[in-house]
ChimeraX commands (.cxc) that place a marker at each C-alpha (Angstrom):
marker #1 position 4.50,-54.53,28.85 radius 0.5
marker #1 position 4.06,-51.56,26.52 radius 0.5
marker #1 position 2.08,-48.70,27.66 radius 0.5
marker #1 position -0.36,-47.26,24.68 radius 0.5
marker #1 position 0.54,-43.59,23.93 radius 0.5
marker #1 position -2.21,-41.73,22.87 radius 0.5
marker #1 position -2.33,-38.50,20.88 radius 0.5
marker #1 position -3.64,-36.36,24.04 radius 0.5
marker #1 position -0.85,-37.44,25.77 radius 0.5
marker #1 position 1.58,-36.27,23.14 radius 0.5
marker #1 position -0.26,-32.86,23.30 radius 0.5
marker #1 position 0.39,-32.51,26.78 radius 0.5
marker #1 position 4.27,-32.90,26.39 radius 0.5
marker #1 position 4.26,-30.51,23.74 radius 0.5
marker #1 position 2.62,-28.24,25.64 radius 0.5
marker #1 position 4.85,-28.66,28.47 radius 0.5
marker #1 position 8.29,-28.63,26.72 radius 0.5
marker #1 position 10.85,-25.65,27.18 radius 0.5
marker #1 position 13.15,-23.70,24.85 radius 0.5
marker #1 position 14.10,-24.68,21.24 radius 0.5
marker #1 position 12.13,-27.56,20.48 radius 0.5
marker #1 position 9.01,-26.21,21.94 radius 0.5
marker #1 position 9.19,-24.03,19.16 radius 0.5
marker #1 position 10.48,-25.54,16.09 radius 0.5
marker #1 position 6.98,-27.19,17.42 radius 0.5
marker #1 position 5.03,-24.22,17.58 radius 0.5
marker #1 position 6.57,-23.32,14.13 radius 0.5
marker #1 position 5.49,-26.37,12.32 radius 0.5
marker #1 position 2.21,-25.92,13.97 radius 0.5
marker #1 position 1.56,-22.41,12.42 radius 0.5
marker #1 position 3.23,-23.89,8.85 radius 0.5
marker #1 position 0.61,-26.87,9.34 radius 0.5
marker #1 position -2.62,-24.14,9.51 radius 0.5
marker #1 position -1.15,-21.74,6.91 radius 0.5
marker #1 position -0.47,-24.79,4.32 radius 0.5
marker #1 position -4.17,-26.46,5.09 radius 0.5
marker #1 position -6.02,-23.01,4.80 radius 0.5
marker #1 position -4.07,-21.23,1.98 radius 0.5
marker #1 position -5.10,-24.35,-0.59 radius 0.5
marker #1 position -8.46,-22.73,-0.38 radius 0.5
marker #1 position -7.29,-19.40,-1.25 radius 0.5
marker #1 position -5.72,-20.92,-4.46 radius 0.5
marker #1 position -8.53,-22.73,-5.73 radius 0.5
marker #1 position -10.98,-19.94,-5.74 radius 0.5
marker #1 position -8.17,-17.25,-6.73 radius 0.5
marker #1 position -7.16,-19.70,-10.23 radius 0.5
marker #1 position -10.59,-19.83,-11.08 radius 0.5
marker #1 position -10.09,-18.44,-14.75 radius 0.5
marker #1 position -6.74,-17.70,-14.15 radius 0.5
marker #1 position -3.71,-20.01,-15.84 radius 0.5
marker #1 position -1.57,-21.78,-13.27 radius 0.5
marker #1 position 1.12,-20.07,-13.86 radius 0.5
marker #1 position 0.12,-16.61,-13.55 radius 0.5
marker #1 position -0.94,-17.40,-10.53 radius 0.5
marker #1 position 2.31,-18.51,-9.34 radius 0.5
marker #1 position 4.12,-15.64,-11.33 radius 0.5
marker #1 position 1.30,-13.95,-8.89 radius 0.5
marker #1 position 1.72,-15.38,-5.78 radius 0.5
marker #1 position 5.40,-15.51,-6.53 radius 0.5
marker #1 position 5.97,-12.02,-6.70 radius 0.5
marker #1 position 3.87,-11.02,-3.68 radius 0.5
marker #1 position 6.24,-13.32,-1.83 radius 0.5
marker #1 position 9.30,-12.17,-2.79 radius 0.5
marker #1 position 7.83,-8.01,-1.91 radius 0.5
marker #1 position 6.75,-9.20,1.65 radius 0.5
marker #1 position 9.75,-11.18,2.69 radius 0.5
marker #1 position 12.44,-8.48,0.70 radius 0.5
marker #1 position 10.29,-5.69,2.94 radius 0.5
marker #1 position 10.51,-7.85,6.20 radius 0.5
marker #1 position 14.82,-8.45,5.13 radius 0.5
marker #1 position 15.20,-5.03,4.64 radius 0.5
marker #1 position 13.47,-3.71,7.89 radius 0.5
marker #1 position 15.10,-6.53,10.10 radius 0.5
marker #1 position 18.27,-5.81,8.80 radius 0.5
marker #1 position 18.48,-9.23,7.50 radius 0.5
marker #1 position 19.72,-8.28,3.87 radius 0.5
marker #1 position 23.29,-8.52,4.54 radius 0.5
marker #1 position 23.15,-11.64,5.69 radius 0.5
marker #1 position 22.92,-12.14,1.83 radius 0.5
marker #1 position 27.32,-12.34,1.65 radius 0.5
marker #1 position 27.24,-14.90,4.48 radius 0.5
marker #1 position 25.79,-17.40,1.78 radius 0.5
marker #1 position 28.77,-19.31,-0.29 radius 0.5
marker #1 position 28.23,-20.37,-3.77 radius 0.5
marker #1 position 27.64,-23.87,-3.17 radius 0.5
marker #1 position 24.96,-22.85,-0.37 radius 0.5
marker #1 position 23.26,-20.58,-3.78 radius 0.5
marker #1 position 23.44,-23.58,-5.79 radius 0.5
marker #1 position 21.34,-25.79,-3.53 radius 0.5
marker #1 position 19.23,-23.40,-2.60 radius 0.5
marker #1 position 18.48,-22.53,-6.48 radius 0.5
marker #1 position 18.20,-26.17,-6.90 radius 0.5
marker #1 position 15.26,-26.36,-4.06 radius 0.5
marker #1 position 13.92,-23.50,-5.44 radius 0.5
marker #1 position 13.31,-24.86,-9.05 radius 0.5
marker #1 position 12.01,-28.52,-7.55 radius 0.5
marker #1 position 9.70,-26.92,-5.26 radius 0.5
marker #1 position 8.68,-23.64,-6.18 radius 0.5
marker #1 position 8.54,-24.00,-9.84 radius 0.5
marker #1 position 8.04,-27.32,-10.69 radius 0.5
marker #1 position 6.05,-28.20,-7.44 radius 0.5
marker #1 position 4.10,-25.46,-7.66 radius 0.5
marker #1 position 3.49,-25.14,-10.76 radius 0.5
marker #1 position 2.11,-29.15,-10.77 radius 0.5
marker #1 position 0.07,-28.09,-7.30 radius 0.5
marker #1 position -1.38,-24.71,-8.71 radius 0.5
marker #1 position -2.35,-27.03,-11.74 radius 0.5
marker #1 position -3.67,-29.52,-9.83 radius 0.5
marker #1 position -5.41,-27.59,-7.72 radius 0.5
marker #1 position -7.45,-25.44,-10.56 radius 0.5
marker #1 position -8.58,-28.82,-12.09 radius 0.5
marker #1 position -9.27,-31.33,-8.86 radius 0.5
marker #1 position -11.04,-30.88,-6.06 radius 0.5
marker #1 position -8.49,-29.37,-3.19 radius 0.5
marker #1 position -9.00,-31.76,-0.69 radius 0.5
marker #1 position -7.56,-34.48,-2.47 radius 0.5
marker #1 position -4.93,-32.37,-4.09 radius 0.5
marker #1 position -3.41,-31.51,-0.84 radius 0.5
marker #1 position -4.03,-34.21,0.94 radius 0.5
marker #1 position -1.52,-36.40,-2.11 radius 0.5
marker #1 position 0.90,-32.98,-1.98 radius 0.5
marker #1 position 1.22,-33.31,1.90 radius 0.5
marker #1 position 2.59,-37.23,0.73 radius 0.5
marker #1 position 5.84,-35.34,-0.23 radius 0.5
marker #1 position 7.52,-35.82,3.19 radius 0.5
marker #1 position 7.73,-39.95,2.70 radius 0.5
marker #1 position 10.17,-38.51,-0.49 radius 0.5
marker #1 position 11.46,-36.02,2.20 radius 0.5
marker #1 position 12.42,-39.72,4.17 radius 0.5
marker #1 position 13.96,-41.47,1.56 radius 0.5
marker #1 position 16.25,-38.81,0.70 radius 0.5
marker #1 position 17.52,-37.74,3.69 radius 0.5
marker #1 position 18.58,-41.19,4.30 radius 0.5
marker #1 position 20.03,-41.88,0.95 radius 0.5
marker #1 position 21.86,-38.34,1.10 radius 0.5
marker #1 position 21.71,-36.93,4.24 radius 0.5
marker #1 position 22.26,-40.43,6.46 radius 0.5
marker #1 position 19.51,-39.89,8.60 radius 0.5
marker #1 position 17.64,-43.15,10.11 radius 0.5
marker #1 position 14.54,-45.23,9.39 radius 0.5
marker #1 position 13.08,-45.53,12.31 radius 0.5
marker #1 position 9.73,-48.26,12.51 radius 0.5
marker #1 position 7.74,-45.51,13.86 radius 0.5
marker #1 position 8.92,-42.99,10.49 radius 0.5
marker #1 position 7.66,-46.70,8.67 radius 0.5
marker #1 position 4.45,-46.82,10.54 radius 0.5
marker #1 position 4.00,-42.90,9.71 radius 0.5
marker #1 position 4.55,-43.51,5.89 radius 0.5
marker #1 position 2.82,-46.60,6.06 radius 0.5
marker #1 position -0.58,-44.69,7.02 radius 0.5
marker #1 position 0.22,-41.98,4.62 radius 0.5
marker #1 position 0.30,-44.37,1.71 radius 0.5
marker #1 position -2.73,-46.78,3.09 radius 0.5
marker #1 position -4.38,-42.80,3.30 radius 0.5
marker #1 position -3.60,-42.12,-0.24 radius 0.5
marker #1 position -5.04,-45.23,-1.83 radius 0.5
marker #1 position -8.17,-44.70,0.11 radius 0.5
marker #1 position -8.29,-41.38,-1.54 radius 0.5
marker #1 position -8.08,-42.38,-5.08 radius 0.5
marker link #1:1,2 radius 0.2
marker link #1:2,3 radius 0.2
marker link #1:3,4 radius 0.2
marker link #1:4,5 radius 0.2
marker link #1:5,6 radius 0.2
marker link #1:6,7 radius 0.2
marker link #1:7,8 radius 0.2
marker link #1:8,9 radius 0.2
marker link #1:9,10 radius 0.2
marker link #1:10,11 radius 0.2
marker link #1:11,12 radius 0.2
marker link #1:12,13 radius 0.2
marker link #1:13,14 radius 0.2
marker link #1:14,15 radius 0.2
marker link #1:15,16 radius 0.2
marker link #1:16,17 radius 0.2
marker link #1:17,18 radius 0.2
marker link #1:18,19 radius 0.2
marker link #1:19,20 radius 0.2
marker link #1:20,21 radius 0.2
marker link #1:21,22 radius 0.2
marker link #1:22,23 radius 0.2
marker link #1:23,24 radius 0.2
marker link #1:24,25 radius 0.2
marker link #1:25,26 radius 0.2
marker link #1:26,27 radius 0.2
marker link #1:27,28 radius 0.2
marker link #1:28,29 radius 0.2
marker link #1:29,30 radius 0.2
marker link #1:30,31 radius 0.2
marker link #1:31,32 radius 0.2
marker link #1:32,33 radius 0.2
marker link #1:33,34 radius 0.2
marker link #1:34,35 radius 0.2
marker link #1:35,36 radius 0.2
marker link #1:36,37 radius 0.2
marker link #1:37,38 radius 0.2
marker link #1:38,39 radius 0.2
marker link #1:39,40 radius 0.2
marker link #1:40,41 radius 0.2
marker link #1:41,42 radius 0.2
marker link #1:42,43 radius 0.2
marker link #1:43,44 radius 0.2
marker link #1:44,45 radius 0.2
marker link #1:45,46 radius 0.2
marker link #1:46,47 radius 0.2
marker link #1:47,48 radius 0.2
marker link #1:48,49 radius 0.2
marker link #1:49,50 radius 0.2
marker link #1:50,51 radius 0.2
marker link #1:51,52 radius 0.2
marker link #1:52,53 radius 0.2
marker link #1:53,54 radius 0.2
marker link #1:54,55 radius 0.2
marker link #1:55,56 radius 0.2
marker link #1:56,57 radius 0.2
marker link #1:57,58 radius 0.2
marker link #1:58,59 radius 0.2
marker link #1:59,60 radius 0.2
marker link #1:60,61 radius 0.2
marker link #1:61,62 radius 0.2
marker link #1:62,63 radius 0.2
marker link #1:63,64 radius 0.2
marker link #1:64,65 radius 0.2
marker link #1:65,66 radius 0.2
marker link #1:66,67 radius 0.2
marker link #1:67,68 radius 0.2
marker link #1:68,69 radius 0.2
marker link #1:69,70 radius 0.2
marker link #1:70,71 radius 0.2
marker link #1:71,72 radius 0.2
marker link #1:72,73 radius 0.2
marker link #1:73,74 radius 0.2
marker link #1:74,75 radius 0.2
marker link #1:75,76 radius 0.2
marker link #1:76,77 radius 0.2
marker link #1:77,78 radius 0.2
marker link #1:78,79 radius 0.2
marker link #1:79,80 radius 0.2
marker link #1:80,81 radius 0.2
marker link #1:81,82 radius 0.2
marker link #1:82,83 radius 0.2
marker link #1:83,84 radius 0.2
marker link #1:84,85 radius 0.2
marker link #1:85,86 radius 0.2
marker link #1:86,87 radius 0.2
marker link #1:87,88 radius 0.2
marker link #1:88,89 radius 0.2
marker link #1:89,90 radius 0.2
marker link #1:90,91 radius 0.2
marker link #1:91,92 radius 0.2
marker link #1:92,93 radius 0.2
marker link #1:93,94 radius 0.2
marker link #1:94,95 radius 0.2
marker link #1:95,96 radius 0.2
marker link #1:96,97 radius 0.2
marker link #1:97,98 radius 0.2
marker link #1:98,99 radius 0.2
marker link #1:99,100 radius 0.2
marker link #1:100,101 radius 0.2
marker link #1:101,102 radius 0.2
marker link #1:102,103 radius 0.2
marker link #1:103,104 radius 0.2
marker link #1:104,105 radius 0.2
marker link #1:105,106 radius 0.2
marker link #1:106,107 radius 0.2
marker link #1:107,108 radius 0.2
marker link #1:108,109 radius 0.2
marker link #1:109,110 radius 0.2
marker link #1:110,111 radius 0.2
marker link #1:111,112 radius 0.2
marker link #1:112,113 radius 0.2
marker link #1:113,114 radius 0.2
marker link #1:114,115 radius 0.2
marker link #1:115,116 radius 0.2
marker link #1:116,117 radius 0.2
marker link #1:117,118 radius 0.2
marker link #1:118,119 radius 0.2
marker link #1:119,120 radius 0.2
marker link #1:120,121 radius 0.2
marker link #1:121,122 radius 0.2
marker link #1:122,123 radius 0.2
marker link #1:123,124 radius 0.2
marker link #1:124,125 radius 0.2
marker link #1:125,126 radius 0.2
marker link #1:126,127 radius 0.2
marker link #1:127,128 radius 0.2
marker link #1:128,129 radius 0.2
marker link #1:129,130 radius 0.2
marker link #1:130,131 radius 0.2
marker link #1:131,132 radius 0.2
marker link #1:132,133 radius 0.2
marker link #1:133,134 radius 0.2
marker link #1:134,135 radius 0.2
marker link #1:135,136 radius 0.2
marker link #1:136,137 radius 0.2
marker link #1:137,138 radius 0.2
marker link #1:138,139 radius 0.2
marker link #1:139,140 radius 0.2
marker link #1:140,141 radius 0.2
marker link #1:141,142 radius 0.2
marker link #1:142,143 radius 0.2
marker link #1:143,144 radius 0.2
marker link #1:144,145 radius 0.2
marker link #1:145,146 radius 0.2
marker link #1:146,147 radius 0.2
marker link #1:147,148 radius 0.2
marker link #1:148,149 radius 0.2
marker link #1:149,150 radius 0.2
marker link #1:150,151 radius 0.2
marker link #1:151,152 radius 0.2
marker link #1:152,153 radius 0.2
marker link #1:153,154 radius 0.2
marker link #1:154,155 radius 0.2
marker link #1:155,156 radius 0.2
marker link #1:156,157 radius 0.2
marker link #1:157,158 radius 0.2
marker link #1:158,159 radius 0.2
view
């Protein structure tokens, strides 16, 4: 017989795990809160403003706060470890996701309400599935299919 798992009890064995996993936990905890709050900061900061000056905006900001934390850490000259096929796909994920994604979610977000917005952007990691089995050969499991299956079910109650 199966026992039930309940969300508590997941919490509790998060809580209670040790070393690296415990924090790439903790990590996409703190990404979670920073990517549900900051949509609010972007609705009321386009207001007037075109979508993509505000990315131009935000991008800039970005790239002065994480060149200042590189430089301080000594983390610029990690910069040569990177091979030209590494620059490639990382210009490539820049252009899907910080310009084109953006740009789409900065635009949607001035003109929708932000709720909604995010809560079809957050969709992206049923995408995030299908690729990295296609390209990456990781598995399907039935619970990733039960995940996306709620996520899409979540959507069309949405819209």
């Amino acid at each position: 017989m199966l026992k039930p798992i309940f969300l508590w009890e997941k919490a509790i064995w998060v809580f209670n795990m040790k070393g690296r996993k415990s924090m790439v936990i903790w990590l996409a905890l703190v990404g979670m809160l920073c990517w549900g709050i900051a949509p609010i900061f972007a609705k009321l900061g386009l207001q007037n403003v075109n979508p993509a000056t505000g990315l131009v905006l935000r991008t800039i900001i970005a790239v002065v706060l994480v060149s200042t934390w590189m430089g301080v850490s000594g983390g610029i000259t990690q910069f040569r470890q990177i091979t030209f096929h590494q620059s490639i796909l990382i210009a490539a994920e820049a252009i899907l996701a910080t310009v084109v994604g953006d740009l789409a979610y900065f635009a949607a977000i001035k003109g929708g309400n932000v709720s909604i917005v995010s809560m079809i952007m957050a969709a992206s990691p049923l995408v995030t599935m299908i690729c990295a089995a296609l390209f990456l050969g990781e598995p399907i499991t039935a619970w990733k299919c039960l995940g996306a299956g709620y996520i899409v079910m979540g959507i069309f109650l949405l819209l």
